[in-house]
N, C-alpha and C positions, 0 to 999 in steps of 0.2 A: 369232530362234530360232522353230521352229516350235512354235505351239499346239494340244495337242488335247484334245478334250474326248469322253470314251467314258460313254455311258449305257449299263450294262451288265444286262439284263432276261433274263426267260425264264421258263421252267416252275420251278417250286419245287421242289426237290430237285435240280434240276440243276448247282449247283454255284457258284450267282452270289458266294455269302460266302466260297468259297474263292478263286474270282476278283478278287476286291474285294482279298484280304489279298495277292495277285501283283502286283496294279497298288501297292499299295502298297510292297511292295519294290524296285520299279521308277522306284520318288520323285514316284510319281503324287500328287495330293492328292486322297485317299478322301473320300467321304461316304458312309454305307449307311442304307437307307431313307428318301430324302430325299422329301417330298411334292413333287409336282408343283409347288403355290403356291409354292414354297422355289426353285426352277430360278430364275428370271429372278437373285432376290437374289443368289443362290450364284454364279451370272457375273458379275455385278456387282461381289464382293467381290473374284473371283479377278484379275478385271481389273486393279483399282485394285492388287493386292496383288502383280500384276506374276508371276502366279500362271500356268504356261503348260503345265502338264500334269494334268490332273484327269478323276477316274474316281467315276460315281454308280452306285448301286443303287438303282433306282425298280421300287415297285409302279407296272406300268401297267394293272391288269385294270381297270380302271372305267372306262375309257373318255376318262374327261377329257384323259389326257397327248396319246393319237393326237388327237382330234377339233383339236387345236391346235398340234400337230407341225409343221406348215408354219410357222406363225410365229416359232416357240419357234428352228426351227432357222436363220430368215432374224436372228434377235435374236444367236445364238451365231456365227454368220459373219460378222454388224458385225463383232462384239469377237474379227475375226479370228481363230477358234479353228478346226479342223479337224474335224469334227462325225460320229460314228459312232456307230452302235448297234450293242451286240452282244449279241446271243440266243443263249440258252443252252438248250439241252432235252437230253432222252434218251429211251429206249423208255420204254415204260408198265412193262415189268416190270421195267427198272433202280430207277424212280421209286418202284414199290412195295417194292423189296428197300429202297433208302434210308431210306426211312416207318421200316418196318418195324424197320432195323437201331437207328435211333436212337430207337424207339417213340416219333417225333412223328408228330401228326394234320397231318393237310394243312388249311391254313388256311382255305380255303376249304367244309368239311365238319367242324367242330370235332369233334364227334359219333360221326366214323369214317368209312367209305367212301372208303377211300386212291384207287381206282380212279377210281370215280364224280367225284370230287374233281378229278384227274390231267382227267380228259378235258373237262369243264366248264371248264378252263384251259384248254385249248387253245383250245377255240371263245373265251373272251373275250379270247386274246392271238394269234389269227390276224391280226386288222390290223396287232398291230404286226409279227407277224412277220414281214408280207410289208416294211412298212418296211426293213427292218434292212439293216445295209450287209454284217454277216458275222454269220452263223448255224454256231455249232458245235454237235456232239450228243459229249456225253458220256461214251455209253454205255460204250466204252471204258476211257476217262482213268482214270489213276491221277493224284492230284493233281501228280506229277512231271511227267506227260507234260501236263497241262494247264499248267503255269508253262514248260514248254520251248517249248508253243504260243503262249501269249499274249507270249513271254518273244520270239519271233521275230514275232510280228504287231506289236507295239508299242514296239521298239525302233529305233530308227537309226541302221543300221551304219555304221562307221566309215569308209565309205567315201562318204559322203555322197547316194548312191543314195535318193530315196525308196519307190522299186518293190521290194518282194521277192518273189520267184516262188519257189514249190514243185510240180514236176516230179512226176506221183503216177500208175505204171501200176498197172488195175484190172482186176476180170475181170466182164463185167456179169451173171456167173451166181450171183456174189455182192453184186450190188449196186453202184447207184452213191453215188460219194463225197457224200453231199447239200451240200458247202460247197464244189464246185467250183466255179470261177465260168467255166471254159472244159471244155466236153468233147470229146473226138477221138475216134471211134468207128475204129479200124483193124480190123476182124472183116471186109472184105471183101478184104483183103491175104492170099495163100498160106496157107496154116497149115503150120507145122513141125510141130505134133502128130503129125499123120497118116505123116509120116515116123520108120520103126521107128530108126533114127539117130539121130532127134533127139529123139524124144519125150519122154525123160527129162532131158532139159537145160534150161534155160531162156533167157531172152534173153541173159543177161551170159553165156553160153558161144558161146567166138567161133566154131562152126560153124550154130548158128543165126541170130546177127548174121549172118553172109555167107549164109546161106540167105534170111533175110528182106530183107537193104538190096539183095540182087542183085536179086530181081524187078521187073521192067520196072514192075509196078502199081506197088510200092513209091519204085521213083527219079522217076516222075511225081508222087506223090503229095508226096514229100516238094521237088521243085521250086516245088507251090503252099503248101503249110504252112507252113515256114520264111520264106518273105519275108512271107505272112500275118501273122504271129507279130511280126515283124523291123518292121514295118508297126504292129501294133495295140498294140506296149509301150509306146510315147512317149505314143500317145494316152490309155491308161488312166491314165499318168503325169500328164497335161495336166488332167485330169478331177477331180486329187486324189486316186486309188487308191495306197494303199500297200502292198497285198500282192495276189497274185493267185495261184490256186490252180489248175493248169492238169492236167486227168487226162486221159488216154490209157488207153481201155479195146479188148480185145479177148475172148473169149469165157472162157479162162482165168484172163485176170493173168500168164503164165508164161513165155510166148512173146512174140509178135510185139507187144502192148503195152510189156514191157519193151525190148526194139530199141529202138523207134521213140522212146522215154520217154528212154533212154540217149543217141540220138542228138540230141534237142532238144534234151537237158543240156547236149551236149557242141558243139554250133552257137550255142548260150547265153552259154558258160563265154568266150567270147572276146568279148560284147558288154559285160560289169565289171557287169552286174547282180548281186547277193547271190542265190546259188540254193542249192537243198535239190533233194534226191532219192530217191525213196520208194517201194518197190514191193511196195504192202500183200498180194498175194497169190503173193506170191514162194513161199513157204512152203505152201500148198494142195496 
């Protein structure tokens, strides 16, 4: 049976204790606020205890847990366990609404100065952030949509696949996904916009799918992506990744990134990977 072990950090107010009580529904074995000196014993007990899914909440701001990361995580790979971090943040004015909502002080400024506070974090938890294996931002989530999230990173479908991919067209005039871990930049492809026909339509209408998959850029393009793709899943697989977030952005979201997002889906859906499909600016 597969072991894994999720240290789950981030900015304060971002949602780490509502996380913590997900993985715990999920039959994870929780601990929240474990000290760093506590990590080695807490493997040690879960091992012996035949214990093969467990989820921590650690303060990392001090410094101590990064400066010894490397070893800490060469200690949890002996004992056979699957070893992930995951970072939690949000914008600064989410952070401050939360403060706010629940008139707690940010730990680190007991005194007040929610803001000051908020960004002082940042800088002491940037090492680890660059560590982390997946970085979610909050801003968003409703605690639903965060348990549907963790709820699909941290489960193993029934189908025995350890890879799950989620297929995500974006439009980069809104920003990119920051927890992508592959991005496909299509903005040099046709644009159906500009055609008074199409303009109002979006990719999932099939006269812009055939205005998009017809151009010559487009059938080149998608002869080297697809085998790309077909190519680098096994290896992410090989590596130990268990999910992979893969966005398709084009200048809207509307058009030509949903195509191309549709058509990966669907050159995908016959390889028995577990896929999702998502096209956050559908509606823009």
């Amino acid at each position: 049976m597969r072991k894994q072990f999720v240290l789950i950090t981030g900015l304060s107010g971002s949602g780490k204790t509502v996380a913590l009580h997900i993985f715990e529904d999920l039959n994870f074995f929780c601990v929240d606020n474990l000290p760093s000196t506590l990590l080695r014993p807490l493997i040690d007990y879960c091992s012996n205890k035949k214990i093969n899914s467990v989820a921590v909440v650690m303060d990392v701001r001090g410094g101590e847990f990064s400066e010894s990361l490397s070893s800490t995580i060469e200690f949890i790979k002996k004992e056979k366990f699957i070893f992930e971090i995951l970072f939690l943040e949000a914008h600064d004015d989410i952070l401050v609404r939360r403060f706010s909502e629940t008139r707690r002080k940010h730990p680190l400024l007991p005194s007040g100065g929610i803001l000051e506070g908020i960004q002082q974090e940042k800088k002491m938890l940037s090492r680890v952030k660059e560590m982390a294996h997946k970085i979610l931002d909050t801003s968003s989530y409703s605690p639903r949509r965060l348990r549907e999230e963790l709820t699909s990173l941290y489960t193993l479908p029934e189908n025995g696949k350890p890879l799950k991919i989620s297929i995500f067209s974006f439009g980069y005039k809104y920003g990119i996904p920051l927890d992508a871990d592959l991005v496909i930049d299509v903005r040099f492809l046709p644009n159906p916009y500009y055609r008074e026909e199409l303009h109002h339509l979006t990719g999932n209408d099939l006269p812009v799918k055939k205005f998009v998959l017809s151009q010559p850029e487009t059938k080149q393009f998608l002869s080297y992506i697809l085998p790309f793709i077909e190519f680098a899943l096994p290896q992410y697989e090989r590596d130990g990744k268990r999910y992979l977030k893969l966005a398709i952005g084009c200048t809207g979201g509307r058009h030509r990134s949903i195509a191309i997002a549709n058509e990966i889906y669907e050159f995908l859906s016959k390889k028995d990977y577990p896929l999702t499909l998502q096209h956050r600016d559908l509606q823009r």
